[in-house]
C-alpha positions in Angstrom: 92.8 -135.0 80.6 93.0 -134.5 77.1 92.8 -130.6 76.2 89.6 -130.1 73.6 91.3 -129.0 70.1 89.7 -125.2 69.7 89.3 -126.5 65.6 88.0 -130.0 66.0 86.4 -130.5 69.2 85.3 -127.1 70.1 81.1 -126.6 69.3 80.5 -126.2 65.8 80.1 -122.5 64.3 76.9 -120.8 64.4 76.3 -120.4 60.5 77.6 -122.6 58.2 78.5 -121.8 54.6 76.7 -123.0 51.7 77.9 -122.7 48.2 75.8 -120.3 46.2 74.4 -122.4 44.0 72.4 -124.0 46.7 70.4 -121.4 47.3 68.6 -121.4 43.6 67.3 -124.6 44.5 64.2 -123.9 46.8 65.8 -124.9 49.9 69.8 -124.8 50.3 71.9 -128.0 51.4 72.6 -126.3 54.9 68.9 -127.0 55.2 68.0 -123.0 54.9 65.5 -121.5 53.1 66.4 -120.0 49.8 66.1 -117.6 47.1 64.3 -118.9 44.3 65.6 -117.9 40.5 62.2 -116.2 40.6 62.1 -114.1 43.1 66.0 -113.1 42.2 64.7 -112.0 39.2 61.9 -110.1 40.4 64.5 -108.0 42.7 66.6 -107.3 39.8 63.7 -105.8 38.0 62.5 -103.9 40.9 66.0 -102.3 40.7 66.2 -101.2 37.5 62.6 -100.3 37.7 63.8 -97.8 40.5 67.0 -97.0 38.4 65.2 -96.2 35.4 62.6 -93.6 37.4 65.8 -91.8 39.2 68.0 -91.5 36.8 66.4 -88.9 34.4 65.7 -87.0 38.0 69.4 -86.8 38.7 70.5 -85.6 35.0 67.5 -83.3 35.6 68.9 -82.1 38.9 72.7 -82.1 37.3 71.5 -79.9 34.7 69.0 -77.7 36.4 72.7 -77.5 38.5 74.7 -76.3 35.7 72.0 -73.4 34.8 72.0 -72.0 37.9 75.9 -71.9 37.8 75.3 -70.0 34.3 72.7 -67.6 35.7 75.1 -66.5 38.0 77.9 -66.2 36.1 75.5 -63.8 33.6 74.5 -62.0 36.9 78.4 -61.9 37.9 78.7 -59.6 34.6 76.1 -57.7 34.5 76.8 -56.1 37.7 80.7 -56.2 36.3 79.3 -54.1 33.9 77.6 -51.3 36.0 80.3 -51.5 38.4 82.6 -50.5 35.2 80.2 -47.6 34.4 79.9 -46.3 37.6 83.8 -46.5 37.8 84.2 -44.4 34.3 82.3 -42.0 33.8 78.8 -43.8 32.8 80.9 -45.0 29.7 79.9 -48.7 28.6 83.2 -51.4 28.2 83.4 -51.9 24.7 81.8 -55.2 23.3 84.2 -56.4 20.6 86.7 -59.1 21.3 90.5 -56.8 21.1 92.5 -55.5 23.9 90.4 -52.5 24.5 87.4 -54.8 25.4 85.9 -56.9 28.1 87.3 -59.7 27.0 90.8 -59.8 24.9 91.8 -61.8 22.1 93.6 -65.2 23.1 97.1 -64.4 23.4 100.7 -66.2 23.9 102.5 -65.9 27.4 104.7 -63.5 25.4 101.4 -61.3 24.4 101.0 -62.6 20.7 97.8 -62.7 19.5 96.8 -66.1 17.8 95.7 -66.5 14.5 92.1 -68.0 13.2 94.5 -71.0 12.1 95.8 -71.5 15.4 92.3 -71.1 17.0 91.2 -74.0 15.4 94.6 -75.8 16.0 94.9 -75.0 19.9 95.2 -77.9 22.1 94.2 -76.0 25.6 92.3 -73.5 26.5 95.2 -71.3 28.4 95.1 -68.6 25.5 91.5 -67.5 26.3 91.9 -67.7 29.8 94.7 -65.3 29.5 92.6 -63.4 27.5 89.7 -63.3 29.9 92.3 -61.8 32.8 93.6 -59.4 30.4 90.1 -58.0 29.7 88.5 -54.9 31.0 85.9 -56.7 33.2 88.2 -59.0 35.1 89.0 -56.4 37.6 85.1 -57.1 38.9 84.7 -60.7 38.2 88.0 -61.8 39.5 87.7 -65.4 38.6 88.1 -67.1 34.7 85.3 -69.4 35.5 82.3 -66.8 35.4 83.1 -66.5 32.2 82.0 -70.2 31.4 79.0 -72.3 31.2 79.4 -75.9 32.5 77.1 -76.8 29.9 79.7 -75.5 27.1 81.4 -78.5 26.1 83.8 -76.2 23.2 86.8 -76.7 26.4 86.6 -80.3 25.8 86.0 -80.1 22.4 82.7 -81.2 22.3 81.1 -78.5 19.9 79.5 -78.5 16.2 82.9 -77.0 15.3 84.9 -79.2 17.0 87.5 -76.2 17.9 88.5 -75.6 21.8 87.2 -72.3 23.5 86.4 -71.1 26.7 84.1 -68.3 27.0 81.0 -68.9 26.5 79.1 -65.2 27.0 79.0 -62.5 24.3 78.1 -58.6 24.3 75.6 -57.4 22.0 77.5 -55.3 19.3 75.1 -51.8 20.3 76.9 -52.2 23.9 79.7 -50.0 22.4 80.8 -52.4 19.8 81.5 -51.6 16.4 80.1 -49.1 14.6 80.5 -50.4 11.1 78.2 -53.8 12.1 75.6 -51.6 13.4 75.2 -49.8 10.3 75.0 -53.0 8.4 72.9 -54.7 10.6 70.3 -51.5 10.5 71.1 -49.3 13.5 72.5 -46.2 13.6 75.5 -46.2 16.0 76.5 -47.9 18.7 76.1 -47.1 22.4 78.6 -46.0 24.6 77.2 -44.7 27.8 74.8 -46.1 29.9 73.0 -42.7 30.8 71.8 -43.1 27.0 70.4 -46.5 27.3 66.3 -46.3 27.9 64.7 -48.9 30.7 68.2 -50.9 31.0 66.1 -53.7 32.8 64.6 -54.1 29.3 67.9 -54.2 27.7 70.3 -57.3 26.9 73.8 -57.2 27.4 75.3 -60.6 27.5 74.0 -63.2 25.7 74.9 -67.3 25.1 76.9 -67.4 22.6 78.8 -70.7 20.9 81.0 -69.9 17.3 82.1 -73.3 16.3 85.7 -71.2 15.0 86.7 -71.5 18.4 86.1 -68.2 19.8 83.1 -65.7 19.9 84.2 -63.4 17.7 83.5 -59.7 18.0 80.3 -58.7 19.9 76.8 -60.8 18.8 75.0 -59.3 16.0 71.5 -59.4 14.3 69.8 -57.8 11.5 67.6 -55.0 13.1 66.1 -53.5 9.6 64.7 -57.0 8.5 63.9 -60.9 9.6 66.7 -62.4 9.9 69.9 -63.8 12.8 73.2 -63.4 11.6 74.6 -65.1 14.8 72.9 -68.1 16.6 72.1 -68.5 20.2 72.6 -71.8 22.5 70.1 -74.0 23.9 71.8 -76.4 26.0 69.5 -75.5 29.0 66.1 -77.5 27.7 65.8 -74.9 24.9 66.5 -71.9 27.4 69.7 -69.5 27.8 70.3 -66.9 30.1 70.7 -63.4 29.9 72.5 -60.2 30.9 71.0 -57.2 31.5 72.3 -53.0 31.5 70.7 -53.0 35.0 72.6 -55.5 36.5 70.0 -58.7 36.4 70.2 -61.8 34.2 67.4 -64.0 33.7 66.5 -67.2 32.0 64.7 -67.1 28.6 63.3 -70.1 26.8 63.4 -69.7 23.3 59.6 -70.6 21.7 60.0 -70.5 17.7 61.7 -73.8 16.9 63.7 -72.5 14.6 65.8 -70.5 17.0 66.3 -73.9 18.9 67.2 -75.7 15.5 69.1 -72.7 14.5 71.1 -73.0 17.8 71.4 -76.4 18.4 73.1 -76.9 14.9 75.3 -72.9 15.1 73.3 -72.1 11.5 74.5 -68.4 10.7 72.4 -66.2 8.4 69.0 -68.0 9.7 65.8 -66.5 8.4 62.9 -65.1 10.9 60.1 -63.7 9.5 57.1 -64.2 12.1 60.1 -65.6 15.1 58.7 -64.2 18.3 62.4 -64.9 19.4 63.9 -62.7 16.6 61.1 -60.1 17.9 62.2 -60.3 21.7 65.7 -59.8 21.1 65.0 -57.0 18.8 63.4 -55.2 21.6 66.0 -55.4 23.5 68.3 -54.0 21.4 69.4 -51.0 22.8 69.2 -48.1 19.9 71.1 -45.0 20.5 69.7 -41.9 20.8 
């Protein structure tokens, strides 16, 4: 007897395959029924009906993300800088950006300091991440990225300025900073132990801060004696940023004069804010020495 050939006289296969563009045709050639081009098209719309609505939820959710990152990171310092008070004698780490500070200047392997020219020339961000180690605070934090927002787009490039940086917090210039700027800015002196600083929880420490020169130079300044920023601010969290505080919380604010937000959105310096309950609010807490 003749053995069956599995290919040719074995039972024929279960499903048979159709070419696709049978089944745009109402019924398919296999005799099946099919997908009409109508009701493709009405899946397709379903889906980018369903794309459209979850999209903006998951850049929502990405960015609601990278705020929280950023509120801890200001959290991360704030309690760096008690911890640093409590270690020295209630004295407050100085604010400006030099090697005495929280935060050095960027600096060569070999310890040189770069320039303003070679700030804005810098093709990685390794000089400001040396700078971060070398600071005062770094002893507490112990880690390069508290000391960046994911929302800061300067260590990509992507800034007004265009220049690459890395840190993205500032210390208010009464923190100990420099006691020229706080004359000129209307204060007396600066602060330089926390014992002297009234209802810290009032108080900033650490604000946003994004200088287009590619770095945040110095400690962040405003003018006390009349209406008007001399720094900006950020808003890259849906007009908010967060803060530091003397007692060791951060919080976020959102800004409400839109002229803060236009002010920060486009790094304006010199802004004027007569009747900017923002320019109000940060002059409150201001810490004044006594």
């Amino acid at each position: 007897m003749k053995t069956p050939h599995p290919r040719t006289d074995a039972a024929a296969p279960r499903g048979i395959k159709c070419p696709i563009s049978a089944w745009f045709a109402g019924r398919s050639a296999c005799g099946q029924a099919a997908f009409t081009l109508i009701e493709v098209l009405v899946v397709v719309a379903i889906i980018a009906l369903l794309l459209s609505v979850l999209l903006p939820s998951l850049h929502r959710a990405r960015e609601q993300g990278k705020q929280a990152v950023c509120l801890a990171n200001q959290h991360t310092l704030a309690l760096a800088f008690v911890q640093y008070a409590a270690e020295f004698r209630d004295a407050i780490v100085p604010s400006f950006t030099d090697q005495y500070s929280w935060v050095d200047w960027p600096k060569l392997p070999n310890g040189r300091y770069l320039t303003e020219d070679e700030l804005q020339r810098a093709t990685d961000v390794e000089a400001h991440k040396r700078a971060i180690r070398d600071g005062k605070l770094y002893r507490y934090t112990k880690a390069v990225e508290v000391y960046h927002c994911p929302s800061d787009g300067r260590d990509r490039r992507v800034s007004v300025g265009g220049a690459l940086a890395y840190v993205t917090y500032s210390m208010l210039n009464c923190m100990n900073g420099d006691n020229e700027w706080e004359r000129v800015i209307g204060g007396t002196r600066v602060t330089k132990l926390t014992s002297a600083i009234r209802r810290p929880g009032d108080k900033i420490v650490f604000v946003e801060e994004s200088d287009p020169r590619g770095l945040n130079m110095g400690s962040w300044v405003m003018y006390l004696n009349h209406e008007e920023w001399i720094d900006p601010l950020t808003v890259w969290h849906h007009g908010c940023s967060t803060l530091g505080f003397a007692d060791g919380h951060a919080l976020v604010r959102r800004w409400v004069d839109p002229r803060t937000v236009k002010m920060s959105q486009q790094q304006q310096f010199y802004q004027q804010a007569q009747n900017n309950a923002d320019w109000q609010y940060m002059k409150r807490s201001w810490t004044v020495a006594r």
